[in-house]
C-alpha angles and dihedrals in degrees: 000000000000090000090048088058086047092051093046088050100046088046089052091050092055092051086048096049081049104047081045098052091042090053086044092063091034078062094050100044089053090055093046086054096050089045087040082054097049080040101054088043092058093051097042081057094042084051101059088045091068095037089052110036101085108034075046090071091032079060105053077042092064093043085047088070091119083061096048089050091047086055132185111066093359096074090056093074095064100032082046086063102042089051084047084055100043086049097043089047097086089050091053086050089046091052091040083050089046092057098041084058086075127099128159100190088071108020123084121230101259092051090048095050082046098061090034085057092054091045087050088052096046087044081053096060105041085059097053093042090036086048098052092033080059096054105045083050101045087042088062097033083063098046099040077046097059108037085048085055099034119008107214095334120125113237104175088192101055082042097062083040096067094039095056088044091048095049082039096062093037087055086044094056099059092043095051097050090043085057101037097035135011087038096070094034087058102052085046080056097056092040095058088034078066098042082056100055088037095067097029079066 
């Protein structure tokens, strides 16, 4: 009889064991989806950046036609950023490679927050070279802008045109690369950061 208890128990225990082990993956696969989602949308992002870049200068380029028909030092403004946009094309494609090496089906966690550390960095850098890149350009932009329009002469409302437009673009920067970017690396983070605790329990 006794044998029998000890059997029940022990049978119960399996299926617990079971019903336990099969609970612990559905968790984890929850976590890696939510990691796989923040991931696809990075490199849908990272995607329409490389697609874009470069018909994006073609097109300032097209709206710069009134520095194009003043000619000389003007032109160089608009040509200046298409050449910024050719020559930032293969970094886009390097940061876009980087996050298609990720896969969390076949990577551990450590090897996944490893490669999201590296992306973040990455991420890091093209802000601070894109935001001073940002600012030499838009400073001359202005200026080639308004001596195009006005000469020297001192028009106070083109002037408070181009400032709000500059601070604009500097506040824009950040924001976009917050929404697009560190949003989404963050919640990979997290997702990992669980899996982690998770598996150290």
């Amino acid at each position: 009889m006794e044998l029998d208890e000890v059997k029940k128990t022990w049978n119960e225990m399996d299926a617990l064991k079971e019903k336990l082990k099969i609970s612990d993956d559905r968790i984890k696969e929850l976590l890696k989806k939510d990691g796989k989602s923040a991931l696809s949308r990075l490199i849908r992002t990272s995607k329409i950046g490389v697609i874009a870049l470069i018909p994006t200068g073609l097109l300032l380029c097209l709206f710069s036609y009134n520095f194009f028909i003043a000619g000389g030092y003007y032109m160089i403004c608009p040509l200046a950023f298409l050449l910024i946009c050719i020559l930032a094309e293969p970094i886009e494609i390097y940061g876009y490679r980087m996050l298609k090496s990720i896969n969390f089906s076949d990577m551990s966690v450590k090897e996944v927050s490893e490669r999201i550390l590296k992306y973040q960095h990455f991420v890091h850098q093209c802000q601070l070279y894109g935001m001073i890149g940002a600012c030499i350009y838009m400073g001359i932009w202005g200026y080639l802008s308004y001596t195009l329009s006005f000469g020297s002469e001192i028009i106070w409302g083109f002037i408070i045109y181009i400032i709000i437009l500059y601070l604009a673009t500097l506040i824009a920067i950040p924001f976009a690369y917050k929404k697009l970017f560190y949003k989404h690396i963050n919640r990979i983070k997290e997702s990992l950061q669980e899996l982690k605790e998770f598996d150290n329990l």
